[in-house]
VMD Tcl script that draws the C-alpha trace (Angstrom):
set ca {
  {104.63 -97.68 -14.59}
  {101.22 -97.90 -16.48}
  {102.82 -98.09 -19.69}
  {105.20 -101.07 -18.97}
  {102.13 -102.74 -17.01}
  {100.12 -101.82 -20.84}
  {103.00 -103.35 -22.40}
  {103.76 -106.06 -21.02}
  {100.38 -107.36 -20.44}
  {98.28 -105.37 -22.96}
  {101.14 -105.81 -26.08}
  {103.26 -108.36 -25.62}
  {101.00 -111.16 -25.25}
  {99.91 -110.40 -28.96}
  {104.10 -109.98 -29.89}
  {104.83 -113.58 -28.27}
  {101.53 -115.10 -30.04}
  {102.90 -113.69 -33.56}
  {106.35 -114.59 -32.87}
  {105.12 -118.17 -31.76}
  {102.99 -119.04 -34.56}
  {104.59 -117.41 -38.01}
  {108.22 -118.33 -36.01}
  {106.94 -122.09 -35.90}
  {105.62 -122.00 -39.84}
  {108.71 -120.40 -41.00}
  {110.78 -122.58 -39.28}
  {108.78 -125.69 -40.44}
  {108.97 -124.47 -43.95}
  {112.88 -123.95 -43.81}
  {114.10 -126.00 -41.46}
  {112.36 -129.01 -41.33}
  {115.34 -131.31 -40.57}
  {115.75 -129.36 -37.22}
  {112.08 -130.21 -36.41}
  {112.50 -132.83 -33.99}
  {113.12 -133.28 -29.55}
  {116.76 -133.72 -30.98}
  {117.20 -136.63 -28.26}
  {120.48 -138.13 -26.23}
  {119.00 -141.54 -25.24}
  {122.22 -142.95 -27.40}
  {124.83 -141.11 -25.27}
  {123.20 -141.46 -21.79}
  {120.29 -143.18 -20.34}
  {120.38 -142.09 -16.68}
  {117.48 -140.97 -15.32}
  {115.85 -140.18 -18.89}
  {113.15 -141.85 -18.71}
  {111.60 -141.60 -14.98}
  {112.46 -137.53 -15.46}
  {110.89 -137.53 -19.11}
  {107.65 -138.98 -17.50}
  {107.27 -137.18 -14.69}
  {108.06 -133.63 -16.37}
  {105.60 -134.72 -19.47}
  {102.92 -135.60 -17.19}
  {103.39 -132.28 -15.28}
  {103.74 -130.27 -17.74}
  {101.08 -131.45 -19.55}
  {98.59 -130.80 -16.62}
  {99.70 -127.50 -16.00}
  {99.19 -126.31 -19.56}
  {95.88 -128.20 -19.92}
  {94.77 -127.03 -16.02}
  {95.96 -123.68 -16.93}
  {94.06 -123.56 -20.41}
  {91.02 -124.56 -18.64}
  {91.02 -122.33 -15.50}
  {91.71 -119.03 -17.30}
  {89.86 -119.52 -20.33}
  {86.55 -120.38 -19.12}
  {84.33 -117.81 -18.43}
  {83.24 -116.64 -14.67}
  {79.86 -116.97 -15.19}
  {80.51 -121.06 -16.30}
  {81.64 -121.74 -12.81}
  {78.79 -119.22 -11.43}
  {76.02 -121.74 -13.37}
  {77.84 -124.83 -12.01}
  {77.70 -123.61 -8.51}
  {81.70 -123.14 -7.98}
  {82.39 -120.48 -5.67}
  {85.50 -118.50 -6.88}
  {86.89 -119.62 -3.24}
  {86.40 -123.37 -4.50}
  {88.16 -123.12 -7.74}
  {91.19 -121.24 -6.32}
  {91.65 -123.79 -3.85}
  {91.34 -126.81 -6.57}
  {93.53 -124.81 -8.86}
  {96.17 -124.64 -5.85}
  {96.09 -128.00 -4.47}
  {95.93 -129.37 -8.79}
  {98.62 -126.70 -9.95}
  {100.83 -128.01 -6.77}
  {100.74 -131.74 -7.97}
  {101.11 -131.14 -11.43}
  {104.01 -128.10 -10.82}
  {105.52 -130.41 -8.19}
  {105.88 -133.80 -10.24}
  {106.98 -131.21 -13.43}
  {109.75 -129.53 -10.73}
  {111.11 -133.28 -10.07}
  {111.12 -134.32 -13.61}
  {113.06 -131.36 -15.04}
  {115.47 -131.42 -12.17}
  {116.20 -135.07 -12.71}
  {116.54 -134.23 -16.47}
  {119.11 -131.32 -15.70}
  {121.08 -133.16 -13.18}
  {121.39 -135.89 -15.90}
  {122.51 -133.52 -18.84}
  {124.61 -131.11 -16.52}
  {126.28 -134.41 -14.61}
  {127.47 -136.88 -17.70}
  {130.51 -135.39 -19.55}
  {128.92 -136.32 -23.31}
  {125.59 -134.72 -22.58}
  {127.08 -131.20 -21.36}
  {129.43 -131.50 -24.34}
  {126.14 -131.97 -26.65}
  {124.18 -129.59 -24.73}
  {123.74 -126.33 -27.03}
  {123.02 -122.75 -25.33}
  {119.81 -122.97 -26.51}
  {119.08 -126.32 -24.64}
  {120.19 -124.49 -21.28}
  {118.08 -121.64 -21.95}
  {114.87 -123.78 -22.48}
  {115.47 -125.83 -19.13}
  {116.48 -122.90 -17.39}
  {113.60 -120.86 -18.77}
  {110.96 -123.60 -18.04}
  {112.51 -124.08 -13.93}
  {111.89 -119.94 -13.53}
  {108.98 -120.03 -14.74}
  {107.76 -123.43 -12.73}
  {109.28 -122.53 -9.49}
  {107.63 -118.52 -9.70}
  {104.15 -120.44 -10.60}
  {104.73 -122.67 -7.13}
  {105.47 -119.69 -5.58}
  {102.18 -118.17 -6.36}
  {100.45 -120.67 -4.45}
  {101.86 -119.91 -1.41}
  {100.49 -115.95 -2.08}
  {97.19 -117.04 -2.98}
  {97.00 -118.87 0.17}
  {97.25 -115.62 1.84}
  {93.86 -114.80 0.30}
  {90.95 -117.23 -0.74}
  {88.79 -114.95 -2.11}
  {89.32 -116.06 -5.50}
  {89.25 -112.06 -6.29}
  {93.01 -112.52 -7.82}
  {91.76 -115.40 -9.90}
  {89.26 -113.88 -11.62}
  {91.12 -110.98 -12.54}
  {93.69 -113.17 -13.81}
  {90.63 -115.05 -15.93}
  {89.62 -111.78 -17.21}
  {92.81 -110.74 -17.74}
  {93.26 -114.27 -19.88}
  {89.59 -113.98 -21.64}
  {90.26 -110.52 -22.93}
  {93.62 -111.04 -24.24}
  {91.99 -114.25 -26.71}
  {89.26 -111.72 -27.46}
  {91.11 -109.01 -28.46}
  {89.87 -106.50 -25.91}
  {92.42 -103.39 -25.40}
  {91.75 -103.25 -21.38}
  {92.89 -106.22 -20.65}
  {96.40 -105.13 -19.10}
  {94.27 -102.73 -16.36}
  {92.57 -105.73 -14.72}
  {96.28 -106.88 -13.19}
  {97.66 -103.78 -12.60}
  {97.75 -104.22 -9.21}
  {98.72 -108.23 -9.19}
  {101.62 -109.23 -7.25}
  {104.91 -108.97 -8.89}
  {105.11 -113.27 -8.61}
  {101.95 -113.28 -10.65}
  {103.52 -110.55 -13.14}
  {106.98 -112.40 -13.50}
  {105.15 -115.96 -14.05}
  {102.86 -114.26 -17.00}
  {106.11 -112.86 -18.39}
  {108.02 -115.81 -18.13}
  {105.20 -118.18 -19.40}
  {104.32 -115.89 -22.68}
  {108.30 -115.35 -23.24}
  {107.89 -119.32 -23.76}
  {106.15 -118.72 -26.79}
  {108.86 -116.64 -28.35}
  {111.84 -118.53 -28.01}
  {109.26 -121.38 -28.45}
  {109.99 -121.88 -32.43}
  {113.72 -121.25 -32.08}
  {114.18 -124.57 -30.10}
  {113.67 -128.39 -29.94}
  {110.11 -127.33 -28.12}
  {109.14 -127.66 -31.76}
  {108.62 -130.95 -31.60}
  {105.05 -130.78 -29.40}
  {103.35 -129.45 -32.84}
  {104.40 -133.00 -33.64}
  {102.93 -134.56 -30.85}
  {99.57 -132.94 -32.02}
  {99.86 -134.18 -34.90}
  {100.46 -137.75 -33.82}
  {96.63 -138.22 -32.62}
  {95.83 -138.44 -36.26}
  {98.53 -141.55 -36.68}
  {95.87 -143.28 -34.65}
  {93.11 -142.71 -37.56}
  {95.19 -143.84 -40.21}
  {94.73 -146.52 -42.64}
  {96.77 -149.81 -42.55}
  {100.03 -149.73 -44.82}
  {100.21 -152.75 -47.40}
  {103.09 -154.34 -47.54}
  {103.08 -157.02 -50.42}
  {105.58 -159.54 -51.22}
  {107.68 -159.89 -54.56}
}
mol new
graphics top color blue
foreach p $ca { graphics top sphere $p radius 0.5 }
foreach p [lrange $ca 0 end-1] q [lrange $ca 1 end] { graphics top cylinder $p $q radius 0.2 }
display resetview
């Protein structure tokens, strides 16, 4: 059991970070017609727009809250005077907003595609995968609030931060410090790094591109002269 724990959580991270990055480059490089959120606004409105929203703004502050939370280091929040109780509750009652406005956007987005006749015709496997994926993955992450409320410690949390900080660093000992996690917190992490690898393969391309649209902002005027 050790080595699938040292696998999965000691390996793999580094496996889905490879696949994720040189999968996205290669892909750009190749494929750069396919780069795009390959929308179906033209074949059916519905609730596009109030589910787009909603699972954007979500989704959005569950990557950003998650970035934050287990990437800054213990003794940040110990200077600041947050008790490890304190941040887990925050990160519960924040991750419960976020998760639960992300939960009704991609459910209004599925019943759309999975309820019009042209959209499930125009609906690839790959498409079904991604919204399927993204739903496990939410809905085990909503469940783990519910377990942490069973202890507010904040003892899980940090582990989990540790965990986080010595994967970006590099550090082989990272996959000990959750080897006794709950299996919710286990199949979230796998489901939320597998994200990265079929990342490149789908339209979730198309976020590089939203990066890269802060820089439209700084751009210079286009001329546009007359004959």
């Amino acid at each position: 059991m050790n080595y699938i724990n040292q696998f999965l959580f000691g390996i793999y991270p580094y496996i889905a970070l490879a696949i994720f990055l040189l999968g996205s480059l290669i892909r750009f490089d190749r494929e750069q017609y396919t780069w795009r959120s390959e929308s179906t606004q033209v074949l059916h409105r519905g609730q596009l727009r109030l589910g787009s929203i909603l699972f954007h703004i979500g989704i959005i502050g569950l990557l950003g809250g998650h970035a934050v939370g287990l990437l800054t280091p213990v003794w940040v929040w110990d200077t600041l005077g947050v008790t490890h109780g304190a941040k887990q509750l925050f990160a519960m009652a924040a991750g419960g907003v976020m998760g639960t406005l992300c939960l009704v956007g991609i459910l209004l987005l599925l019943a759309r595609r999975l309820g019009n006749e042209r959209l499930r015709a125009a609906t690839t496997f790959k498409d079904k995968i991604v919204l399927l994926w993204i739903l496990g993955t939410l809905l085990l992450g909503l469940s783990s609030i519910f377990v942490s409320a069973g202890h507010l410690d904040g003892h899980m949390m940090v582990l989990l931060m540790t965990w986080a900080q010595h994967i970006v660093t590099f550090r082989g000992d990272a996959a000990g410090f959750i080897l006794d996690a709950p299996l919710v917190f286990k199949l979230h992490l796998f489901m939320g790094m597998s994200l990265f690898v079929i990342f490149p393969f789908t339209r979730l391309v198309h976020i590089w591109s939203g990066f890269g649209a802060v820089t439209y902002l700084g751009r210079a005027f286009q001329l546009v002269r007359p004959r």
